[in-house]
Every structure is written in structure tokens, then in C-alpha cells.
KOLLUMGU-384070 format. One record per atom (N, C-alpha, C): residue number from 1; residue in three letters; chain; atom name; y negated, z negated, x. Coordinates in Angstrom, 2 decimals. Atoms other than C-alpha are relative to their C-alpha. Layout:
N
ATOM   nr  rest  kette  atom    north       up     east
ATOM  NUM   ala      A    CA        Y        Z        X
...
***
This chain:
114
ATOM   nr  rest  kette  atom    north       up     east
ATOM    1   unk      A     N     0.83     0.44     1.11
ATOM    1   unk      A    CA   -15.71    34.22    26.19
ATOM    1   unk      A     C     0.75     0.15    -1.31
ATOM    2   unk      A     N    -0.01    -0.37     1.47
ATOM    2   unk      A    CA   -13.90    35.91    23.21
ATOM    2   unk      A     C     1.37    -0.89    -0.10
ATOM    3   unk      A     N    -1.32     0.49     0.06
ATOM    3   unk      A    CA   -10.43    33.92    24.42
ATOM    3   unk      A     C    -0.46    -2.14    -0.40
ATOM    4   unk      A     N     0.51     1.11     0.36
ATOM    4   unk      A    CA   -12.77    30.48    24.42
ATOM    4   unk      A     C     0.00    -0.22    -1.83
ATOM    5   unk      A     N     0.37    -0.33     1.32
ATOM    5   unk      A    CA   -14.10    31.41    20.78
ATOM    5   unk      A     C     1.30    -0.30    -0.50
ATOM    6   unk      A     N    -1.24     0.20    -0.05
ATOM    6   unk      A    CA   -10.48    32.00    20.29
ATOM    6   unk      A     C     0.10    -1.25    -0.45
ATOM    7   unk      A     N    -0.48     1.38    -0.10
ATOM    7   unk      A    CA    -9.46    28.80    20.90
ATOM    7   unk      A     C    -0.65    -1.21    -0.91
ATOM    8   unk      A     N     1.29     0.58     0.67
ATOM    8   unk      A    CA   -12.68    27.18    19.05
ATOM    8   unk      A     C     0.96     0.21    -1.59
ATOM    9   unk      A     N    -0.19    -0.12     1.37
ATOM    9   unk      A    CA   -11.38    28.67    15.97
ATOM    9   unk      A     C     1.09    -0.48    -0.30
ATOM   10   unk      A     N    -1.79     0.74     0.54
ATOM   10   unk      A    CA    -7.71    27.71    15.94
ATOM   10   unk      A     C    -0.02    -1.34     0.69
ATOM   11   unk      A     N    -0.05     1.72    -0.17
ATOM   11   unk      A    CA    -8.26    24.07    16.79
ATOM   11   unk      A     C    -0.80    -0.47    -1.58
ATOM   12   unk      A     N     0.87     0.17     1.66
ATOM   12   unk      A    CA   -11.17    23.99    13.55
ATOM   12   unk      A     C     1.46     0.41    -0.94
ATOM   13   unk      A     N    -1.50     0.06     0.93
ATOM   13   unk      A    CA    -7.64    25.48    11.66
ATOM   13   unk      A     C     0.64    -0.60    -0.36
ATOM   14   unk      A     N    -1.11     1.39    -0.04
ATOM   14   unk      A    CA    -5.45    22.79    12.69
ATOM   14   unk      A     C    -0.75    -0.47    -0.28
ATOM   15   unk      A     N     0.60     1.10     0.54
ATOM   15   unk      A    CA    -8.02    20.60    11.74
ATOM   15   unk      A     C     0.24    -0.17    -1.38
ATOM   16   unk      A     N     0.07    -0.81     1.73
ATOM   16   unk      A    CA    -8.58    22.12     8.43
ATOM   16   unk      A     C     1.36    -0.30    -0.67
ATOM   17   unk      A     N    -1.42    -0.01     0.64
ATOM   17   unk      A    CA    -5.09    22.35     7.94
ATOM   17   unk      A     C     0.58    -1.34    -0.07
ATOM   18   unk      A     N    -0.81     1.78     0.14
ATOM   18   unk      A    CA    -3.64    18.58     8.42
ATOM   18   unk      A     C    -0.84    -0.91    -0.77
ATOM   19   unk      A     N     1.02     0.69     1.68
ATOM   19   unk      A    CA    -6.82    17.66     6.38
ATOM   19   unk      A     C     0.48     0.12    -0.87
ATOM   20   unk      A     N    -0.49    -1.07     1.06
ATOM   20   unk      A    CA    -5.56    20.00     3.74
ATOM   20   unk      A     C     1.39    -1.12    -0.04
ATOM   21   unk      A     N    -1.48     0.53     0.37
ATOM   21   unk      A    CA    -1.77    18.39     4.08
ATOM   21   unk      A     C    -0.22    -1.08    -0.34
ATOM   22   unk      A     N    -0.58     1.27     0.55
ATOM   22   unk      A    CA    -2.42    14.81     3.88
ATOM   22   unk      A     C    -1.18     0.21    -1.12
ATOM   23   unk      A     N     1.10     0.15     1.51
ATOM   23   unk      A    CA    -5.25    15.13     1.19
ATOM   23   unk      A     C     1.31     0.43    -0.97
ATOM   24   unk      A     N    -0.28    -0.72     1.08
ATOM   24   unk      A    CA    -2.95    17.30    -0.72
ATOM   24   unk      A     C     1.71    -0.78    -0.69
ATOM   25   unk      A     N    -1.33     1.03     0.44
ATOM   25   unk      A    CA     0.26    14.82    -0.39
ATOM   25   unk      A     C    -0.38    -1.51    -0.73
ATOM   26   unk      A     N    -0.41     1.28     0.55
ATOM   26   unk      A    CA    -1.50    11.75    -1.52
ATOM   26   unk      A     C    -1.16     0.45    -1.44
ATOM   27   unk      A     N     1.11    -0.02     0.98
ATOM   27   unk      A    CA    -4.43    13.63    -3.76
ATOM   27   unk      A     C    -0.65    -1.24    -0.53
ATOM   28   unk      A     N     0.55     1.03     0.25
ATOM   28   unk      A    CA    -6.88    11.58    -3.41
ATOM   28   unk      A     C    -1.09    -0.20    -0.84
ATOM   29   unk      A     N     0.61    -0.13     0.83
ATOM   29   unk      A    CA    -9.49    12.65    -5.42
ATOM   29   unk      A     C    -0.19    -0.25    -1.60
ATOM   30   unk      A     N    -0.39     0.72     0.78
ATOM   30   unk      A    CA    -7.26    12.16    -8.43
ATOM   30   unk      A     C    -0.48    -1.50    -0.32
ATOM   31   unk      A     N    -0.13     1.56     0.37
ATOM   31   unk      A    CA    -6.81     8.33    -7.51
ATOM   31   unk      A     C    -1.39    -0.31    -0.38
ATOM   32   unk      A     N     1.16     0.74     0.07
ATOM   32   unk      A    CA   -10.07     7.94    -6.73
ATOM   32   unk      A     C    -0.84     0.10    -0.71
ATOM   33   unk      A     N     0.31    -0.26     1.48
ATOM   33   unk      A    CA   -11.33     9.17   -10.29
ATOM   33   unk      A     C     0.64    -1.01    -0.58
ATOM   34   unk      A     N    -0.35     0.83     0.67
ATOM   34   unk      A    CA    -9.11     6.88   -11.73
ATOM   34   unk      A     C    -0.14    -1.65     0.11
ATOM   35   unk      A     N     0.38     1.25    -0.30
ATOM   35   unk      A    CA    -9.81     3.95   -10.00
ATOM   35   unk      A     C    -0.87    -0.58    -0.19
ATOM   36   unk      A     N     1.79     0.13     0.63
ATOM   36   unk      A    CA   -13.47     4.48   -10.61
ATOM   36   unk      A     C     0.08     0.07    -1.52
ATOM   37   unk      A     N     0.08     0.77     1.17
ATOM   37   unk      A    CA   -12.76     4.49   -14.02
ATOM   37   unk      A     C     0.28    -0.69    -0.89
ATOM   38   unk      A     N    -0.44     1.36     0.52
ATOM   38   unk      A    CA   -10.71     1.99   -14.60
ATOM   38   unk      A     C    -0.95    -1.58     0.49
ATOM   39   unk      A     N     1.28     1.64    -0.91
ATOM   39   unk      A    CA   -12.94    -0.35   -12.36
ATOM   39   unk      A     C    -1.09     0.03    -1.35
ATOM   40   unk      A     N     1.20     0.33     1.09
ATOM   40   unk      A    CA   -15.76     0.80   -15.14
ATOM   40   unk      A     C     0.24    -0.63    -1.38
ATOM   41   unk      A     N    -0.29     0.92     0.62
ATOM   41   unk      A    CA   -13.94    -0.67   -17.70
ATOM   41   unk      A     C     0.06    -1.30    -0.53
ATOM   42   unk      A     N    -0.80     1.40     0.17
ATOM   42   unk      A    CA   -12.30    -3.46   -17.01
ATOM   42   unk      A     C    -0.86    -0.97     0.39
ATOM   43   unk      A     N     0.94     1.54     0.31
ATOM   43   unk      A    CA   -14.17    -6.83   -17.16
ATOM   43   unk      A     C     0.67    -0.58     1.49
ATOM   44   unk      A     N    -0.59     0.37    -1.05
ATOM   44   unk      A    CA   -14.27    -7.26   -13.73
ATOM   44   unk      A     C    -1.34    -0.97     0.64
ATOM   45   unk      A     N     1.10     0.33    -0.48
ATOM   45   unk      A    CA   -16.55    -9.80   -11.66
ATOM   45   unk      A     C    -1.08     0.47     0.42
ATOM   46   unk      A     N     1.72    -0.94    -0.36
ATOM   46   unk      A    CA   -20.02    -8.75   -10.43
ATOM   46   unk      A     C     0.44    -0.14     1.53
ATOM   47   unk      A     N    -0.34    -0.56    -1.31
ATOM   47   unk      A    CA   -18.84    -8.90    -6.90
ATOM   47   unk      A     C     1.06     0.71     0.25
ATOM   48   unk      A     N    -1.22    -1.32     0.07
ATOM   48   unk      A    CA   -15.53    -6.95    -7.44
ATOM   48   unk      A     C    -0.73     1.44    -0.31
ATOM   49   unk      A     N     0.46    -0.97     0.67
ATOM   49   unk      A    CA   -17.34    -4.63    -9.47
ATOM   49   unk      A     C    -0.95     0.40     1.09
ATOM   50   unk      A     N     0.75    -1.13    -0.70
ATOM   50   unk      A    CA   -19.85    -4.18    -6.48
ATOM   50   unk      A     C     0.63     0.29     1.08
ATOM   51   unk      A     N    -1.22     0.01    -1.07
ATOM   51   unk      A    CA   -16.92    -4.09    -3.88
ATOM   51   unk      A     C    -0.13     1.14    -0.39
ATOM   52   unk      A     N    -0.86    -1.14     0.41
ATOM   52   unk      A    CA   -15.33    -1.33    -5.79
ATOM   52   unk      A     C    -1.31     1.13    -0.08
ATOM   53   unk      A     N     1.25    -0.97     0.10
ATOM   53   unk      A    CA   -18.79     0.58    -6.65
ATOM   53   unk      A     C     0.04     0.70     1.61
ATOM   54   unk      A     N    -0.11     0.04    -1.74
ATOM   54   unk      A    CA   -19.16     0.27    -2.57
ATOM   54   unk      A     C     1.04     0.55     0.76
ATOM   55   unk      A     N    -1.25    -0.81    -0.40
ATOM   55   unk      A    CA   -15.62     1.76    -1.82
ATOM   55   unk      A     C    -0.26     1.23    -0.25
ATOM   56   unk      A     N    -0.18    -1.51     0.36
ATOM   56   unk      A    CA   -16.20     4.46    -3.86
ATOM   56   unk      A     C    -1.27     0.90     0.60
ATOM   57   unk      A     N     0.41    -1.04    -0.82
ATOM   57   unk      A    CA   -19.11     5.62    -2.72
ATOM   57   unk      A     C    -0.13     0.09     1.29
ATOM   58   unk      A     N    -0.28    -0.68    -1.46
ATOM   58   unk      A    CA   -18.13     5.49     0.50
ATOM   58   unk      A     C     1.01     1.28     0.69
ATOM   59   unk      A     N    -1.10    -1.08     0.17
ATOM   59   unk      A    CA   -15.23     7.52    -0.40
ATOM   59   unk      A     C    -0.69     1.27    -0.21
ATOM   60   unk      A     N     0.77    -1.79     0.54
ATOM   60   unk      A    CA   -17.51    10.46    -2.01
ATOM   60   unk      A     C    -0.99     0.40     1.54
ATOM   61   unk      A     N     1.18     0.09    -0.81
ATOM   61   unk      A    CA   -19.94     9.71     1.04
ATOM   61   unk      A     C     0.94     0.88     1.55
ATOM   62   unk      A     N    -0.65    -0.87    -0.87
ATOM   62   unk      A    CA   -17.03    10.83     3.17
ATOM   62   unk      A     C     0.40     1.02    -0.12
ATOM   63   unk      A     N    -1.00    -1.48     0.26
ATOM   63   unk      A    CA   -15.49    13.57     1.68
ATOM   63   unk      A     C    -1.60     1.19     0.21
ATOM   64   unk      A     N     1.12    -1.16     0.38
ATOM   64   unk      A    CA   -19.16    15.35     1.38
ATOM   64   unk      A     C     0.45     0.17     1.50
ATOM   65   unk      A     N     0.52    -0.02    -1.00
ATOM   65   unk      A    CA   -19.40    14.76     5.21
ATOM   65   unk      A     C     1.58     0.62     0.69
ATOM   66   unk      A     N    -1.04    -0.92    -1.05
ATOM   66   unk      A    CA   -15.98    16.24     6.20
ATOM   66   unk      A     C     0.03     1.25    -0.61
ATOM   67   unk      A     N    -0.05    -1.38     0.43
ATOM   67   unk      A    CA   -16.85    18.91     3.86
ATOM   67   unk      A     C    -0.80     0.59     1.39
ATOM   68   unk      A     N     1.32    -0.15    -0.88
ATOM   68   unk      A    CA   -20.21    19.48     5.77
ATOM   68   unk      A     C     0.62     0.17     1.28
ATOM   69   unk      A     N    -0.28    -0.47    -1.83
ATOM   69   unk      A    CA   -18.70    19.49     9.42
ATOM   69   unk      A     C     0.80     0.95    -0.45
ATOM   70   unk      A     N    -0.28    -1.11    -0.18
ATOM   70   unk      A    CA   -16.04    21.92     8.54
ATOM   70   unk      A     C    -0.80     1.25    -0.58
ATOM   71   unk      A     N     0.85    -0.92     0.06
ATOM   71   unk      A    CA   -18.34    24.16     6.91
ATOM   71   unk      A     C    -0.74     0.50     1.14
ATOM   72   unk      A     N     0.79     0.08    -1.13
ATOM   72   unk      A    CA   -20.90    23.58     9.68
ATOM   72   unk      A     C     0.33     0.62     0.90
ATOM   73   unk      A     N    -0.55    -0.23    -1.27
ATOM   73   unk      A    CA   -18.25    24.47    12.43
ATOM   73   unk      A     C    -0.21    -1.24     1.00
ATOM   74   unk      A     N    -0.26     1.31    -0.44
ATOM   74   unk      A    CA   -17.94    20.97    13.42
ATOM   74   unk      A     C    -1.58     0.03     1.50
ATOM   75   unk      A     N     0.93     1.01    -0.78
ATOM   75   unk      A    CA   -21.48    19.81    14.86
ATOM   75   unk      A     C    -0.28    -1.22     0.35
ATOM   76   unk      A     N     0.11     1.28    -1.04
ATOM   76   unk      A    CA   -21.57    16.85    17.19
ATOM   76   unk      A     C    -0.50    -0.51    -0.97
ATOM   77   unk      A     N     0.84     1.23     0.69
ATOM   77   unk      A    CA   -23.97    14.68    15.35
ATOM   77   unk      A     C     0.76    -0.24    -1.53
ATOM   78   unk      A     N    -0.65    -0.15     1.02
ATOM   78   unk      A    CA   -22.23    15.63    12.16
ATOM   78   unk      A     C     1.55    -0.54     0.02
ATOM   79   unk      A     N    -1.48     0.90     0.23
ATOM   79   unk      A    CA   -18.46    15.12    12.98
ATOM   79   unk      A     C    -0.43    -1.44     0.73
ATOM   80   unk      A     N     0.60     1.14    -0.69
ATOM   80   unk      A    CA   -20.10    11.72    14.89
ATOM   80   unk      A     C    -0.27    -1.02    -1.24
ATOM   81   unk      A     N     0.12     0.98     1.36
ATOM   81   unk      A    CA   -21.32    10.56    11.32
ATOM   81   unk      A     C     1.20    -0.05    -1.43
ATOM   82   unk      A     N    -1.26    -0.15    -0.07
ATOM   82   unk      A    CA   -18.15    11.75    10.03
ATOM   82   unk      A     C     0.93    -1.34     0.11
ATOM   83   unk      A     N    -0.78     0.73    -0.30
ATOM   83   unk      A    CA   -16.34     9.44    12.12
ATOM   83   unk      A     C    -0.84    -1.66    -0.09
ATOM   84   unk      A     N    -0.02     0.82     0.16
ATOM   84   unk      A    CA   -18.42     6.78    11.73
ATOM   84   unk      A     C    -0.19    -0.82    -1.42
ATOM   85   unk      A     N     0.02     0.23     1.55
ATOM   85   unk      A    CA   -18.45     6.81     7.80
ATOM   85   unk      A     C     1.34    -0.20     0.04
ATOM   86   unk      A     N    -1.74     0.27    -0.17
ATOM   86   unk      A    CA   -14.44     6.43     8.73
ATOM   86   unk      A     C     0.11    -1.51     0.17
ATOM   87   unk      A     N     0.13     1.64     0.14
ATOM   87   unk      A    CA   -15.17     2.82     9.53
ATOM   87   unk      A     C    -0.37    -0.54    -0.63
ATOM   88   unk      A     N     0.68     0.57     0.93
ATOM   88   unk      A    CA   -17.74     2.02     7.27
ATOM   88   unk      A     C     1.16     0.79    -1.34
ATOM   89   unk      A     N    -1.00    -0.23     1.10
ATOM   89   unk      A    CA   -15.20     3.38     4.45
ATOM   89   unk      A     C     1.34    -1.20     0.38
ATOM   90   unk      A     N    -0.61     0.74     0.02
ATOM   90   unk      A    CA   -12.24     1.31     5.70
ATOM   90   unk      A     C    -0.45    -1.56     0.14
ATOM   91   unk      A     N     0.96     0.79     0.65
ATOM   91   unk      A    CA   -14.80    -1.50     5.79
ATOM   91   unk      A     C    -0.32    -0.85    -1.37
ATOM   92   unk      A     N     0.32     0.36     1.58
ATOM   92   unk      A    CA   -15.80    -1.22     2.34
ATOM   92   unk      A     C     1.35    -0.48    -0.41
ATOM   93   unk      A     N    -1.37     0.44     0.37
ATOM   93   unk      A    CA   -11.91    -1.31     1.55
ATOM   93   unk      A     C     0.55    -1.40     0.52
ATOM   94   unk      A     N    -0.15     1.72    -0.46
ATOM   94   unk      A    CA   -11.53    -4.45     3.62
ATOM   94   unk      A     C    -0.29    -0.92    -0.81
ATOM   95   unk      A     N     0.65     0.63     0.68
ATOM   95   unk      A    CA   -14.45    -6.24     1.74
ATOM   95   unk      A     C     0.98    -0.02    -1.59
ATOM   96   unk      A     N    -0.17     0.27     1.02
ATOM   96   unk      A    CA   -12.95    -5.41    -1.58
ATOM   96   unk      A     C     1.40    -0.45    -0.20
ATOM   97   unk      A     N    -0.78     1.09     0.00
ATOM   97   unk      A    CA    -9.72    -6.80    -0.69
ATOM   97   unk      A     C    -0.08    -1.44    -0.14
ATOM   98   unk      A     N     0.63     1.30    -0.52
ATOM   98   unk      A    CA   -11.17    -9.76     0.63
ATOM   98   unk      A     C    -0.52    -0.63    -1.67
ATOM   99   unk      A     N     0.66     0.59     0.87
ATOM   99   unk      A    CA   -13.21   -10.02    -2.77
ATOM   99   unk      A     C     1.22    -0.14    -0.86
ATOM  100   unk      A     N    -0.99    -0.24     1.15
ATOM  100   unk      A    CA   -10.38    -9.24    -4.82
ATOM  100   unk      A     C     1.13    -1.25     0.33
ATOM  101   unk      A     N    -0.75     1.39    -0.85
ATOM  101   unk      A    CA    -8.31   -12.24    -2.76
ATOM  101   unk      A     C    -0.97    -1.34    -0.97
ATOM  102   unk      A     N     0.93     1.16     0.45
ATOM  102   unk      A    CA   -10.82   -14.42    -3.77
ATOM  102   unk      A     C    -0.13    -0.32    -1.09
ATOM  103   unk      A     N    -0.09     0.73     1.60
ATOM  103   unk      A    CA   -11.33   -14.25    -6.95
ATOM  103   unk      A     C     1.10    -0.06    -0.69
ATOM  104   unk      A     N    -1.48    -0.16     0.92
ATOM  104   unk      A    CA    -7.78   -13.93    -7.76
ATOM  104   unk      A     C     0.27    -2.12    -0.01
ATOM  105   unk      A     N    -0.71     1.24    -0.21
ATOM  105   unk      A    CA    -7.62   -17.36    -6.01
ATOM  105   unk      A     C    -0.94    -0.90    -1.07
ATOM  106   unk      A     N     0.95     0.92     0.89
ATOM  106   unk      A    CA   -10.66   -19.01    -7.88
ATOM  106   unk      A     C     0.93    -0.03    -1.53
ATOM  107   unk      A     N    -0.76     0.04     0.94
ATOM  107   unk      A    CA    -9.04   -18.09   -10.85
ATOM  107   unk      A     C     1.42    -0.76    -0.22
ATOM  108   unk      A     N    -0.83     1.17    -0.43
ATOM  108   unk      A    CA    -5.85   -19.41    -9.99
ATOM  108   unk      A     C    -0.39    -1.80     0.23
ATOM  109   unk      A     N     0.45     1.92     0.26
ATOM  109   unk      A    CA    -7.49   -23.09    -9.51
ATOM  109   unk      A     C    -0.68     0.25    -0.71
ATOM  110   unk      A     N     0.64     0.40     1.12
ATOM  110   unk      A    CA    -9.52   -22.66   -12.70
ATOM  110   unk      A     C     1.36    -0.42    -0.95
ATOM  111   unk      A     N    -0.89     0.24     0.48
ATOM  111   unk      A    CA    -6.16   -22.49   -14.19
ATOM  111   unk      A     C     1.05    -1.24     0.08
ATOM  112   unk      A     N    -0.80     0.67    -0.49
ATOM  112   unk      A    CA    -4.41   -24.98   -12.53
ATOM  112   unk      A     C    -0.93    -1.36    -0.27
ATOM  113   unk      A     N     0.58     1.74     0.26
ATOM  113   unk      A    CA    -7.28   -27.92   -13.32
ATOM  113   unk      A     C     0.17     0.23    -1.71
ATOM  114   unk      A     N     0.01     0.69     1.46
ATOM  114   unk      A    CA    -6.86   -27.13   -17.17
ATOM  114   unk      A     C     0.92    -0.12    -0.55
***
């Protein structure tokens, strides 16, 4: 039992820990402050602008929820929504490519008929 436990705890570590490394090599929290407030700025379309709204809080929506499981001690239903806020986040990032494609191109042929 106490060699199971054991084991329980130093796998949650390594978890913890390679979280910890790549968060801390690309600091993301930084970007993703800055991105959010440059997006609030800048005179951006109403569907960029809700792209990017939509990224971000999917971004905050995840970080609570990998707080929450390691706190927790990684509960099933929890790392489960976890992982599936991992899709719906790269998702959102899809979409606002996609939007950001788009209107780059509209723009581009507004330019090009005058």
C-alpha cells in the first residue's frame, strides 16, 4: 500500500514538473496578457475580436482546470475535463486563425478593386 501511494505521488511530480518546465520556457501567461491586450486595442473586426476573446478564455479556462486537478490529486472527471478543454482550446486557436485568414484576405480584395 505505502509503495503504491509511493508511486501515486512521484508520477503527480513528474507531472507537475514538465508542466512547470514547458510553462516556464515559453511563459505563457506573459504572452497571453499581452495578446489580450493588444487584441483590446487594436481596431480589430467583430469576429476576430470574438475569435481572440474565445482563445483567451479558453486559455484562462484551462490553466484554472490544470490548476484544480493538481491540487485535487488528479481526479478522473477533473483531469477528463482537463483534457477535454485541451481540444476545445486548440479549437478556439484554429477558429481564430481561420478568422484571421479571412479577413486578411477580404481585405486584400477590397484593396485590389480600388
Amino acid at each position: 500500500m505505502l509503495l503504491a501511494a509511493l508511486a501515486v505521488a512521484l508520477v503527480l511530480t513528474a507531472v507537475a514538473l514538465e508542466e512547470r518546465l514547458f510553462a516556464r520556457g515559453r511563459e505563457p501567461r506573459a504572452r497571453e496578457s499581452l495578446v489580450w491586450a493588444a487584441g483590446l486595442r487594436a481596431a480589430l473586426p467583430r469576429a476576430v475580436r470574438f475569435a481572440l476573446q474565445a482563445l483567451l478564455a479558453a486559455v484562462a479556462l484551462q490553466v484554472g482546470l490544470g490548476i484544480a486537478t493538481l491540487l485535487l490529486v488528479v481526479p478522473i472527471p477533473l483531469a477528463a475535463a482537463h483534457q477535454a478543454m485541451a481540444v476545445l482550446l486548440l479549437t478556439a486557436a484554429i477558429v481564430l486563425r481561420h478568422t484571421l485568414r479571412r479577413t486578411a484576405d477580404v481585405v486584400a480584395e477590397t484593396r485590389a478593386t480600388i
